[in-house]
C-alpha angles and dihedrals in degrees: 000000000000084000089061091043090060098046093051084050084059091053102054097042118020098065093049101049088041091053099058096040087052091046090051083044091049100046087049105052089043104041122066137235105282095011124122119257116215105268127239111281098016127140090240092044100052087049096061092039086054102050088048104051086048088059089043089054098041099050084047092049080055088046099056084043092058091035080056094052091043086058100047091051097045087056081046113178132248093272091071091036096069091034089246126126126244096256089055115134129220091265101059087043086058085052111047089040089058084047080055106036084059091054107041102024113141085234086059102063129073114197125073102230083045099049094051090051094047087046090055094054093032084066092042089058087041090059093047086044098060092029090064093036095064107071089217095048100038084054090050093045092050094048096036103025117216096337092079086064085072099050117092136200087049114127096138145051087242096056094035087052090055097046089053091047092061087049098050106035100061092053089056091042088044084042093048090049094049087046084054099040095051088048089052094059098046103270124124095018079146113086094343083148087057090044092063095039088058096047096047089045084058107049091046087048087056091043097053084045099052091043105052132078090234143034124281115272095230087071099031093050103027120011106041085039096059092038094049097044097039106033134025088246117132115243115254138258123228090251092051095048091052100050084046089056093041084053091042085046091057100046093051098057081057096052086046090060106051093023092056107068107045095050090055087053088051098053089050097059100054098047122121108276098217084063094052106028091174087056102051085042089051082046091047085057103039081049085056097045097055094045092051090052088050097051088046088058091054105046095046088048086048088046089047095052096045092051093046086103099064107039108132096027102090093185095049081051095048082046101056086034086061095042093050097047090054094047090050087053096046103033095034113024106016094056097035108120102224088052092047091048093051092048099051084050083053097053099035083056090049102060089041083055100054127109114257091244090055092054091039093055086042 
């Protein structure tokens, strides 16, 4: 449980911080001394920070599937523990279990602290040993892993297949109302059709493997096969497969989550613009805006610069200040056509407008 708290903690949080630490990092490798950097909230900007936040998720998403199989291989299985494999027959259990009894045997061993250790371990070979050497009990450990070993009143494959059904039903019926209420409130709205996918393609996947004489064939034909040829991993074991999809399965509907939408956003925004005109209008702003912004910082950064000589000195500033402000009215506002035009039409109605007597005088 306090694994998956932390995980879920990881979740929440990591992405996120990574995200604005690789941003800063990236901004400054790639843009130079001086230059402007894209601003908060900017198109340019979001779309970095989006592709970015998608690579940090995915690369995490590949971290907590490895973490998974780490796990899986350090509780190892008694297989490995007896060095077999897992085709192995009785006869070649017999066999490896006598190799081992002569060498960790309690009897063997002649200190104290030693021997307590080796018997430790001499039982736990002992236990492998017996549980692969009973048909019904080498099936359930194969499809539940170590838990089967605690529940009693279990002698056949019958009885070993129901008992795995309560155990495991309950956790997919636990995992589907969680799924509806979540939706309910407003949480995973984002592949919700995939989440459910995922989830019903698992529990059918446990229950075939649960239910058949033999291993999937998706392990048998294409997983353990790979591992096994490419790698020095040991193949896996039902039960294995299974808590590593279950794991995989997790982690997904959180990746969902904060993948989704992003990528929705993405693919709006590149959509055609004739097909959305709101949204290429909404771009065209957001274009304006940023230019605007861009063009603010420089001119106060121009106007800073220039000013630099008479910080300190308020009358050469009101100075400059006045001087700026006429030459704004003669050179910008006074010989502007369409001032000078309005104001001509001004005056022109003015002296229409004016009483006999005042023409007359003129």
């Amino acid at each position: 449980m306090s694994g998956n708290l932390l995980s879920l903690a990881g979740w929440t949080f990591l992405p996120n911080l990574v995200t604005g630490w690789l941003q800063s990092l990236y901004y400054g490798i790639t843009i130079r001394a001086g230059e402007p950097k894209p601003q908060p909230g900017s198109p340019k900007f979001l779309l970095h920070r989006r592709r970015i936040h998608i690579t940090v998720v995915s690369a995490y998403l590949l971290y907590t599937i490895y973490e998974a199989d780490w796990e899986i291989r350090r509780a190892s299985d008694f297989y490995q523990d007896l060095g077999i494999p897992y085709t192995a027959t009785e006869r070649e259990i017999k066999s490896r279990f006598r190799r081992l009894a002569a060498i960790y045997h309690p009897d063997k061993v002649s200190s104290t602290s030693a021997s307590a250790s080796s018997q430790d371990y001499f039982v736990h070979l002992k236990l492998a040993s017996d549980t692969l050497l009973n048909p019904a009990k080498r099936f359930a450990y194969e499809r539940f892993g170590p838990s089967m070993l605690e529940w009693q009143r279990c002698s056949s494959i019958r009885d070993y297949v129901l008992q795995g059904l309560q155990s495991i039903l309950p956790y997919y019926g636990a995992a589907a109302i969680a799924m509806y209420v979540l939706g309910l409130l407003g949480y995973l709205d984002w592949g919700k059709y995939w989440r459910w996918l995922t989830l019903l393609c698992l529990c059918v996947f446990e229950l075939h493997a649960i239910s058949r004489p033999y291993f999937p064939s998706i392990a048998t034909s294409l997983i353990n096969p790979l591992l096994t040829t490419l790698s020095a991993h040991p193949p896996y074991l039902p039960f294995q497969l299974i808590a590593l999809g279950k794991k995989m399965s997790v982690t997904l509907y959180i990746a969902f989550s904060q993948i989704g939408p992003l990528l929705a956003s993405q693919a709006a925004a590149n959509a055609p613009a004739a097909a959305n005109p709101e949204v290429a209008l909404n771009q065209q702003l957001d274009r304006l805006e940023a230019t605007a912004r861009a063009a603010d910082t420089d001119a106060t950064r121009l106007m800073a610069m220039d000013m630099s000589p008479f910080v300190g000195d308020e009358a050469a500033l009101n100075g400059v200040k006045g001087k700026v402000r006429d030459w704004l009215v003669q050179n910008t506002i006074r010989n502007d056509p369409e001032v000078r035009d309005a104001l001509g039409n001004l005056l022109k109605r003015r002296r229409v407008d004016a009483p006999a007597g005042a023409r007359g005088n003129r």
